[in-house]
HTML snippet that shows the backbone in 3Dmol.js (N, CA, C, O; Angstrom):
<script src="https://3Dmol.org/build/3Dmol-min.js"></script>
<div id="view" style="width:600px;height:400px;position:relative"></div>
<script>
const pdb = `
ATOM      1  N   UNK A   1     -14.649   8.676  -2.287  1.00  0.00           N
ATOM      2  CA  UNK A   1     -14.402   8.301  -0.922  1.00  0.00           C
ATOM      3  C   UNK A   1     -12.929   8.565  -0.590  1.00  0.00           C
ATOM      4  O   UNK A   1     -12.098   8.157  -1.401  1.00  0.00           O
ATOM      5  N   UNK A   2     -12.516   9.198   0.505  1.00  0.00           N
ATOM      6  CA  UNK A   2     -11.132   9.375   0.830  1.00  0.00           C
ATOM      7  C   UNK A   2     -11.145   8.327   1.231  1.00  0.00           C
ATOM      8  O   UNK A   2     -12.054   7.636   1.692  1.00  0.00           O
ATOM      9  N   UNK A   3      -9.457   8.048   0.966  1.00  0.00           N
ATOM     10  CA  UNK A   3      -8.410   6.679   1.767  1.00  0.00           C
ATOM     11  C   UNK A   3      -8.314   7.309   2.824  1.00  0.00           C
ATOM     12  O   UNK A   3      -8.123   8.447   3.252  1.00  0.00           O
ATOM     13  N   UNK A   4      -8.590   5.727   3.319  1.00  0.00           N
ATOM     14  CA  UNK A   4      -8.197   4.984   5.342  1.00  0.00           C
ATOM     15  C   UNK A   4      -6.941   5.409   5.561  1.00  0.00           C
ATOM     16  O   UNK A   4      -6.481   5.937   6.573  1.00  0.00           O
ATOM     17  N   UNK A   5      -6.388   5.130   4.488  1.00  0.00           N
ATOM     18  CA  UNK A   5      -4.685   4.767   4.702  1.00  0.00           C
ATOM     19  C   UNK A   5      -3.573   5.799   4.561  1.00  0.00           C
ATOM     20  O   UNK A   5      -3.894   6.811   3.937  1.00  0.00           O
ATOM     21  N   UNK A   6      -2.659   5.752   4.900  1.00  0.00           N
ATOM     22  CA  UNK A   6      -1.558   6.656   4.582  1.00  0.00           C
ATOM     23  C   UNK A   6      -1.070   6.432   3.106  1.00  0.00           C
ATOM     24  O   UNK A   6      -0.280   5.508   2.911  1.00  0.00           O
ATOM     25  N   UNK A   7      -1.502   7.247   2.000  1.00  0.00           N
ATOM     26  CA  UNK A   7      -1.136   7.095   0.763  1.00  0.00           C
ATOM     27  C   UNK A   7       0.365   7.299   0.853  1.00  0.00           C
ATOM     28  O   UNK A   7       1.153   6.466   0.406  1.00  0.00           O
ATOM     29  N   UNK A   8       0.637   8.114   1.277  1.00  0.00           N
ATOM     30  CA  UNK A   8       1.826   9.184   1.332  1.00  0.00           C
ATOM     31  C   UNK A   8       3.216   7.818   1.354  1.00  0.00           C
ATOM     32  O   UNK A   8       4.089   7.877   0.489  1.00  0.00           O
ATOM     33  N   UNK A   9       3.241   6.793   2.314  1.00  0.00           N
ATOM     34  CA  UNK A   9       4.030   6.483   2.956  1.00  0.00           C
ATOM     35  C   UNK A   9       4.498   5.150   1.879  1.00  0.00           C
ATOM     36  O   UNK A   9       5.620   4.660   1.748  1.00  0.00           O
ATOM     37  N   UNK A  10       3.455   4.847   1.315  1.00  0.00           N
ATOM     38  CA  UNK A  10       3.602   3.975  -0.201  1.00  0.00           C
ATOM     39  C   UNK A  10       4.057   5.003  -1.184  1.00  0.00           C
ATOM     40  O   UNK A  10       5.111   4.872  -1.808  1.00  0.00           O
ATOM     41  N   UNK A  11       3.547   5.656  -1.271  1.00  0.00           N
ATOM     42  CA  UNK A  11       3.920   6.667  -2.843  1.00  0.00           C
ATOM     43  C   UNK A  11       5.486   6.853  -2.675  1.00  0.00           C
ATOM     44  O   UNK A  11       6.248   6.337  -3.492  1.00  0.00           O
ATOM     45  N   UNK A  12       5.983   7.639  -1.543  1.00  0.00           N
ATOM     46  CA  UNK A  12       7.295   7.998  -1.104  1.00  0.00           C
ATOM     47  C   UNK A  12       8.615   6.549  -1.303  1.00  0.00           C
ATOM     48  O   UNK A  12       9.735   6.586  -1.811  1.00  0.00           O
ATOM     49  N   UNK A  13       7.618   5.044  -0.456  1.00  0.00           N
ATOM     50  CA  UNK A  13       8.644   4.203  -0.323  1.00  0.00           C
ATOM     51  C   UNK A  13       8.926   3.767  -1.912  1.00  0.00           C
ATOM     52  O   UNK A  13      10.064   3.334  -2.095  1.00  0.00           O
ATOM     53  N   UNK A  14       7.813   3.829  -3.428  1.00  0.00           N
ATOM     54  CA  UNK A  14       7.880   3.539  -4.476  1.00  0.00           C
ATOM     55  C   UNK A  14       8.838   4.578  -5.156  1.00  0.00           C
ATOM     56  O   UNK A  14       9.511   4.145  -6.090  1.00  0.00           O
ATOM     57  N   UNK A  15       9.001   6.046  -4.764  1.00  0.00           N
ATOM     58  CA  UNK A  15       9.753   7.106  -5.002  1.00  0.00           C
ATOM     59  C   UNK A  15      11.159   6.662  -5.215  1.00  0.00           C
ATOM     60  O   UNK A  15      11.860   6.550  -6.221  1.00  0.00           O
ATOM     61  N   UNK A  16      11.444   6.330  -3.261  1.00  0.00           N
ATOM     62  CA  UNK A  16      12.697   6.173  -2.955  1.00  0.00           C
ATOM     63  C   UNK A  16      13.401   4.939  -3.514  1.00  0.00           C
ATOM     64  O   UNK A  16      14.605   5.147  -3.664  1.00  0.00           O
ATOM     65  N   UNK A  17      12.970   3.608  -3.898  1.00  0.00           N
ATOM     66  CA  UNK A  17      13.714   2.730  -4.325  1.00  0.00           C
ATOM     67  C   UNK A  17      13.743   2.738  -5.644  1.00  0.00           C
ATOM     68  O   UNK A  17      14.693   2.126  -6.132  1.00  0.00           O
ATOM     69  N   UNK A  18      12.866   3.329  -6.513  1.00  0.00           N
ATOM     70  CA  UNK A  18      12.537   3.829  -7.709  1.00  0.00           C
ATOM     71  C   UNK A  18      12.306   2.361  -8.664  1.00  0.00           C
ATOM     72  O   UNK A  18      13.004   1.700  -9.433  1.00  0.00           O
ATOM     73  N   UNK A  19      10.650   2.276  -8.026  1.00  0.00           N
ATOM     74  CA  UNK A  19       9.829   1.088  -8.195  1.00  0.00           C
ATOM     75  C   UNK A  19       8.867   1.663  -9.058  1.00  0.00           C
ATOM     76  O   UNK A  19       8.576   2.853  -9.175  1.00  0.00           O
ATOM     77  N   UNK A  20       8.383   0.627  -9.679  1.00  0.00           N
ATOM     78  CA  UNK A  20       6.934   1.225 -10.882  1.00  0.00           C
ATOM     79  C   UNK A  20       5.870   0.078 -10.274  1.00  0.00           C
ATOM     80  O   UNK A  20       6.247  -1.061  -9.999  1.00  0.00           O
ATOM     81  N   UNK A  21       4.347   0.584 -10.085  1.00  0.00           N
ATOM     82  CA  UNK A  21       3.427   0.384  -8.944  1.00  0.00           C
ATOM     83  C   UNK A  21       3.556  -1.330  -9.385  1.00  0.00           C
ATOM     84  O   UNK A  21       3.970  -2.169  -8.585  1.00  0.00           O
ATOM     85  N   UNK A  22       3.134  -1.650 -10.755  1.00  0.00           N
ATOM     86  CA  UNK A  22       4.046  -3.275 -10.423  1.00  0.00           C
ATOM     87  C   UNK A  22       4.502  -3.859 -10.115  1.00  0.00           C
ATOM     88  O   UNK A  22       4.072  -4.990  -9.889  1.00  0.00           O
ATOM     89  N   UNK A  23       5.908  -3.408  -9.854  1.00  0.00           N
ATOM     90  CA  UNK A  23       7.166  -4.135  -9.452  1.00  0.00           C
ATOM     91  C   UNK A  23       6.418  -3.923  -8.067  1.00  0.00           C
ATOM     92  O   UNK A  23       5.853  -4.942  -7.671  1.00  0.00           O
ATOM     93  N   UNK A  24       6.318  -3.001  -7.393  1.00  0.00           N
ATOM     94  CA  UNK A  24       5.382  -2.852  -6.028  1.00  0.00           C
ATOM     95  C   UNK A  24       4.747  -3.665  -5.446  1.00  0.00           C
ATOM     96  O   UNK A  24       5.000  -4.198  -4.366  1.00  0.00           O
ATOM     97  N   UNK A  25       3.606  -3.857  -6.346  1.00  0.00           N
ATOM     98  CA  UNK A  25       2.849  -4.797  -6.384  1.00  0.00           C
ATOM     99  C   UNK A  25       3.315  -6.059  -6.170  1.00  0.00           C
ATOM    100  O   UNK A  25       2.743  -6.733  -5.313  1.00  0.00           O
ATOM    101  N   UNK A  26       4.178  -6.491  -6.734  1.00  0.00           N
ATOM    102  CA  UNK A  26       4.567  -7.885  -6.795  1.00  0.00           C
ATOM    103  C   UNK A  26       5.355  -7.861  -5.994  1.00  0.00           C
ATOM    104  O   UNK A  26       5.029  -8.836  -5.316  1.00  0.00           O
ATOM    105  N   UNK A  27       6.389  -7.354  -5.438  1.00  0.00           N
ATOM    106  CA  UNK A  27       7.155  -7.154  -3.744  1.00  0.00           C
ATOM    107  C   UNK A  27       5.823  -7.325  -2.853  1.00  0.00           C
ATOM    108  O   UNK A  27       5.840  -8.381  -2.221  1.00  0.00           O
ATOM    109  N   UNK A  28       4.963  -6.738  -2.704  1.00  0.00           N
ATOM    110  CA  UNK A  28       3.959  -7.343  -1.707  1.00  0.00           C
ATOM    111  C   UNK A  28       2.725  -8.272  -1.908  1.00  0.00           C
ATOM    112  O   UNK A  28       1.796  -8.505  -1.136  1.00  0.00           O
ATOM    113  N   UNK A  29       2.998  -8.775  -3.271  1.00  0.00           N
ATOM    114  CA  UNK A  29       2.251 -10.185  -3.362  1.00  0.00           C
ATOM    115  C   UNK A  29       1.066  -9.435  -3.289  1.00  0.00           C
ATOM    116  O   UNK A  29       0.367 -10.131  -2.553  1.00  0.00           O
ATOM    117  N   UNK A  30       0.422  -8.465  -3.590  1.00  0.00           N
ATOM    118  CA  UNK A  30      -1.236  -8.016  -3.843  1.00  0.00           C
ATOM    119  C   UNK A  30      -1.021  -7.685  -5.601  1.00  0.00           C
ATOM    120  O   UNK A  30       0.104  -7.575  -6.088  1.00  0.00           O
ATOM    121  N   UNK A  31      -2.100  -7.575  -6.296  1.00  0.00           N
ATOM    122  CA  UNK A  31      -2.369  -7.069  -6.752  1.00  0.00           C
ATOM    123  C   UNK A  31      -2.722  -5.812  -7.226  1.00  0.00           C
ATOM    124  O   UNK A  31      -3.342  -5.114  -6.423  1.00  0.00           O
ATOM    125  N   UNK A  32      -2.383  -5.129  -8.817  1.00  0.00           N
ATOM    126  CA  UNK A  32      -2.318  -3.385  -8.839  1.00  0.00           C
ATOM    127  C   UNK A  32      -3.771  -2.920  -8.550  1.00  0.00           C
ATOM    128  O   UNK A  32      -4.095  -1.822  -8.099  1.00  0.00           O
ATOM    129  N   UNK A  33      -4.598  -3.962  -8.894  1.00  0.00           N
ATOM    130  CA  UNK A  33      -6.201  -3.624  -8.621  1.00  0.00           C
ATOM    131  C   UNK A  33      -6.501  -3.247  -7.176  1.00  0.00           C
ATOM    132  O   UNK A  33      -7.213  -2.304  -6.830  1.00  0.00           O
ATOM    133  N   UNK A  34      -5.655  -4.391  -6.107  1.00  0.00           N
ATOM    134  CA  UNK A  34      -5.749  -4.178  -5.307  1.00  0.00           C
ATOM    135  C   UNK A  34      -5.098  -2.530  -4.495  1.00  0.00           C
ATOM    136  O   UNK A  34      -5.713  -1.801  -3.716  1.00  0.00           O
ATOM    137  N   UNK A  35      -3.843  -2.381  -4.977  1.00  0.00           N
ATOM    138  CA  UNK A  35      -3.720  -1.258  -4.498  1.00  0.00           C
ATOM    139  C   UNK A  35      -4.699  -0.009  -5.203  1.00  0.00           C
ATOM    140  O   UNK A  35      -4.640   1.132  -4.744  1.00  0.00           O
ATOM    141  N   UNK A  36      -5.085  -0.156  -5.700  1.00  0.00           N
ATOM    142  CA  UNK A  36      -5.496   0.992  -6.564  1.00  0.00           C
ATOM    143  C   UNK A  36      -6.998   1.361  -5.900  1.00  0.00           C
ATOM    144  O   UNK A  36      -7.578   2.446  -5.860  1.00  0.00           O
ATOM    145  N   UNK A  37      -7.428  -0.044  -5.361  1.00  0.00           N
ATOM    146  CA  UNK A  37      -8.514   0.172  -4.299  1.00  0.00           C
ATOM    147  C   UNK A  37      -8.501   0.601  -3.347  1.00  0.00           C
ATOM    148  O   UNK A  37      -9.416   1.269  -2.865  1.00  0.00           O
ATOM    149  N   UNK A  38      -7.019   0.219  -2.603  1.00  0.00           N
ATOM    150  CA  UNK A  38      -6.687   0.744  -1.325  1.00  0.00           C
ATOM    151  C   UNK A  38      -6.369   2.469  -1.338  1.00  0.00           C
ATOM    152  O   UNK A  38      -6.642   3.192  -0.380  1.00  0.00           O
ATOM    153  N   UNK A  39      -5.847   2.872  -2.398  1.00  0.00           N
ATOM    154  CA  UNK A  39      -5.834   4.244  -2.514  1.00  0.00           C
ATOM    155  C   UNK A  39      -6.724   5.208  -2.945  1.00  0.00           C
ATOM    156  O   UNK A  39      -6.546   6.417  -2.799  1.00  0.00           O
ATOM    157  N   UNK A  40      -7.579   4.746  -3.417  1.00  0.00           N
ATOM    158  CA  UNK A  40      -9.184   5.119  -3.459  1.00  0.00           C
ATOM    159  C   UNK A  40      -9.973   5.007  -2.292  1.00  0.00           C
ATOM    160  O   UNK A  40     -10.977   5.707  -2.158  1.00  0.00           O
ATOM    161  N   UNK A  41      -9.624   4.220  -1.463  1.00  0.00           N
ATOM    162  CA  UNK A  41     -10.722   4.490  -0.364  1.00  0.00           C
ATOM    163  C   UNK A  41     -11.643   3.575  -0.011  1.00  0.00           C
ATOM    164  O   UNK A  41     -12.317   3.523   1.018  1.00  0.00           O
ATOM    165  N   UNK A  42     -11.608   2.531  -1.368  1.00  0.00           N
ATOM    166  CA  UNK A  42     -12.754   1.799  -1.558  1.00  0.00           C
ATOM    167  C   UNK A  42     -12.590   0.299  -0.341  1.00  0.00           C
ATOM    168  O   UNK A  42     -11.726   0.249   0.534  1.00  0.00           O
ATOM    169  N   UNK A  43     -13.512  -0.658  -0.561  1.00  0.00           N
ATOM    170  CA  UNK A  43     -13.568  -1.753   0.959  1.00  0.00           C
ATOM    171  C   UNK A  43     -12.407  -2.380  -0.077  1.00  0.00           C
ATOM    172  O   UNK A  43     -12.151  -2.063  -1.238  1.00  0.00           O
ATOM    173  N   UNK A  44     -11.916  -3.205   0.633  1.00  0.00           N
ATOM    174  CA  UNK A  44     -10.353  -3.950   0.213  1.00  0.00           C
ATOM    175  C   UNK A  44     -10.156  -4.925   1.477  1.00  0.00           C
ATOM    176  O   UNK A  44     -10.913  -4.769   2.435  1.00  0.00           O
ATOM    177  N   UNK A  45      -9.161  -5.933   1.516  1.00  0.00           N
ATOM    178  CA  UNK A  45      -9.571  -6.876   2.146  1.00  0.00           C
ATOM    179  C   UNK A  45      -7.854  -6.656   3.402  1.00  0.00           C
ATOM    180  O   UNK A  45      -6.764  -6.269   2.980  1.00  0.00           O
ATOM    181  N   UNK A  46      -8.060  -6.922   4.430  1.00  0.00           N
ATOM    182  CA  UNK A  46      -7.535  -6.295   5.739  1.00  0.00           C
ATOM    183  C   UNK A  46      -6.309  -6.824   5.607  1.00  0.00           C
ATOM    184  O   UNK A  46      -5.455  -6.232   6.266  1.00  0.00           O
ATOM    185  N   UNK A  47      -5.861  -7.919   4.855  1.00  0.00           N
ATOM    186  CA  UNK A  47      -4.715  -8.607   4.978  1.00  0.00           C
ATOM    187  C   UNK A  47      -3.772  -8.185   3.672  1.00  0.00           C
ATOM    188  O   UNK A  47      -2.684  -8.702   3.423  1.00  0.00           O
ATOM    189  N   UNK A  48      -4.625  -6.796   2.634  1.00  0.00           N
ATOM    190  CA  UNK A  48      -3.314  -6.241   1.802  1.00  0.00           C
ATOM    191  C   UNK A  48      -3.039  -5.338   2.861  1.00  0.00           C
ATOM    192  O   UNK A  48      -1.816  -5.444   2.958  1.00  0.00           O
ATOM    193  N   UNK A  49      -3.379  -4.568   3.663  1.00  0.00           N
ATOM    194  CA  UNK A  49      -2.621  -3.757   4.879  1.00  0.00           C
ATOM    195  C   UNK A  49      -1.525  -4.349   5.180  1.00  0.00           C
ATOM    196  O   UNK A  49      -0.457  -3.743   5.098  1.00  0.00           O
ATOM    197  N   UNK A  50      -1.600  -5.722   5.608  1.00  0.00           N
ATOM    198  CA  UNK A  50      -0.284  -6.481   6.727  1.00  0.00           C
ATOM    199  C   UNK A  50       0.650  -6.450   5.339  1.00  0.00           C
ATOM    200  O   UNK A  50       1.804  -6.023   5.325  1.00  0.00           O
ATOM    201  N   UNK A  51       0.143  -6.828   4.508  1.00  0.00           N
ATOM    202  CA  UNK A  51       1.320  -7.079   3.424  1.00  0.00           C
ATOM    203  C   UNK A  51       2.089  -5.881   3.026  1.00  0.00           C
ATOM    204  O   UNK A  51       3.286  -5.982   2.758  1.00  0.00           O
ATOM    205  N   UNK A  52       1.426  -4.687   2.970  1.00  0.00           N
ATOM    206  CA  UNK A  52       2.274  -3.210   2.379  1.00  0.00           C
ATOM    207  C   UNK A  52       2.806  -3.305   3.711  1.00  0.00           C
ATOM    208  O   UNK A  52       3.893  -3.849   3.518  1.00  0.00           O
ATOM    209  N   UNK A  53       2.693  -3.097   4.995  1.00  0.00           N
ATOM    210  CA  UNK A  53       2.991  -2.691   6.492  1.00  0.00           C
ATOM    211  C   UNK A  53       4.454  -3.529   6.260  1.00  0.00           C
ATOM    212  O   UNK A  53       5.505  -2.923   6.468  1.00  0.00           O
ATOM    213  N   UNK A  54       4.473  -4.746   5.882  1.00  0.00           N
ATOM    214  CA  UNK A  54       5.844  -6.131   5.758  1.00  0.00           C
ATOM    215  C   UNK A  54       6.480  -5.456   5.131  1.00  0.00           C
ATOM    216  O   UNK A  54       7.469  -5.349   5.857  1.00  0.00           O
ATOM    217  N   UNK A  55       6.768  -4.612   3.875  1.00  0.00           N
ATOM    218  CA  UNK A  55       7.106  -4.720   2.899  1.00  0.00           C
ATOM    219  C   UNK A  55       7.866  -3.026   3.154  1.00  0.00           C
ATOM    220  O   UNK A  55       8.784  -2.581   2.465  1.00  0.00           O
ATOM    221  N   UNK A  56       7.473  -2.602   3.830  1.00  0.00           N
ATOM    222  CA  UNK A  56       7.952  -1.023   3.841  1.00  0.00           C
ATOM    223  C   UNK A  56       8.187  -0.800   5.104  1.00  0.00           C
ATOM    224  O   UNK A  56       8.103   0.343   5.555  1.00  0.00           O
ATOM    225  N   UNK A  57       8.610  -2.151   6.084  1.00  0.00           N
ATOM    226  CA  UNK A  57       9.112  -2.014   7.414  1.00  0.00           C
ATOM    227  C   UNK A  57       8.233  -0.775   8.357  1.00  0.00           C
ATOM    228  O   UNK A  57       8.789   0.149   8.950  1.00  0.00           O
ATOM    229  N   UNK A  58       6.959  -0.989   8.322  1.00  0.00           N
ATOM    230  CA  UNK A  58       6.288  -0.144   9.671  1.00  0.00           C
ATOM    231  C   UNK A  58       5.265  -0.894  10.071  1.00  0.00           C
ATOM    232  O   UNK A  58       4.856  -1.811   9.359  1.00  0.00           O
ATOM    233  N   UNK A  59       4.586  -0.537  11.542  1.00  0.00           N
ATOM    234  CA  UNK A  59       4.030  -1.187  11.693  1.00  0.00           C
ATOM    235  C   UNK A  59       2.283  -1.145  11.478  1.00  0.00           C
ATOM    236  O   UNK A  59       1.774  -0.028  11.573  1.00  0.00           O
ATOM    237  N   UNK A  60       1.871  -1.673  11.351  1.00  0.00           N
ATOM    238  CA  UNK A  60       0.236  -1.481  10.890  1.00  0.00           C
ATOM    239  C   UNK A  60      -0.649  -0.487  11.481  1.00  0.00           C
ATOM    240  O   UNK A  60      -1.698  -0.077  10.983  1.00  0.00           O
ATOM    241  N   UNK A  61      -0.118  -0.129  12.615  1.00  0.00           N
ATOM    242  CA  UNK A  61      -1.081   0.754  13.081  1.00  0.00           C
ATOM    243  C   UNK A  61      -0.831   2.326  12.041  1.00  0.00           C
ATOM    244  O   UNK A  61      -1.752   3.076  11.715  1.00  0.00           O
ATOM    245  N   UNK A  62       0.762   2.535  11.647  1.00  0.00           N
ATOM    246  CA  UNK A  62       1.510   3.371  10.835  1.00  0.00           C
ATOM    247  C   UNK A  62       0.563   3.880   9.536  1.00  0.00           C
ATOM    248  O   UNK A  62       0.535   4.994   9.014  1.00  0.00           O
ATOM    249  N   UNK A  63      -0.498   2.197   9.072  1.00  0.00           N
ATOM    250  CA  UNK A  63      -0.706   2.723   7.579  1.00  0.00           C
ATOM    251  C   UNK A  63      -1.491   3.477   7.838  1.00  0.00           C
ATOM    252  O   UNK A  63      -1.622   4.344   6.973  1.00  0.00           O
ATOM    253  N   UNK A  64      -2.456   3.614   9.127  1.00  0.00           N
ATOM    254  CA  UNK A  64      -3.646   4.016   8.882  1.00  0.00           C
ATOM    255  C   UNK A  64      -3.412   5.573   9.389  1.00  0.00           C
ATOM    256  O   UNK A  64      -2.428   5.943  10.031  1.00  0.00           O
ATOM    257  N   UNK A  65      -5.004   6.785   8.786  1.00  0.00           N
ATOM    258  CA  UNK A  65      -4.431   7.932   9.164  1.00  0.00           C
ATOM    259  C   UNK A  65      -4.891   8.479  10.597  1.00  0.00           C
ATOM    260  O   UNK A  65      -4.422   9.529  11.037  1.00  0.00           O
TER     261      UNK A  65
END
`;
const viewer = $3Dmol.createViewer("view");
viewer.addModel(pdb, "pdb");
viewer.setStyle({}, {cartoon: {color: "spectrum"}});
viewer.zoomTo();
viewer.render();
</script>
């Protein structure tokens, strides 16, 4: 299943501060399972969106493609 979401805009912000998907993870209080769902494509629950959207300063409409 392709991702909803803008992979790109997570991968890049983990690039630029030079984060490992953990430390990531735990800056936005989800879980790696959880992202790992969200970048797969798979159903995931609407409120890890608001949390990556907080966390990488854009706004929600931003994550999606």
């Amino acid at each position: 299943m392709q991702p909803f979401i803008n992979v790109k805009l997570i991968e890049d912000y983990i690039k630029a501060n030079n984060l490992t998907v953990t430390k990531f993870c735990r800056l936005c209080k989800i879980s790696p399972n959880s992202l790992k769902k969200l970048k797969n494509g798979e159903d995931c629950r609407v409120n890890i969106v608001f949390k990556i959207a907080r966390v990488l300063d854009v706004k929600v409409s931003q994550m999606f493609k």
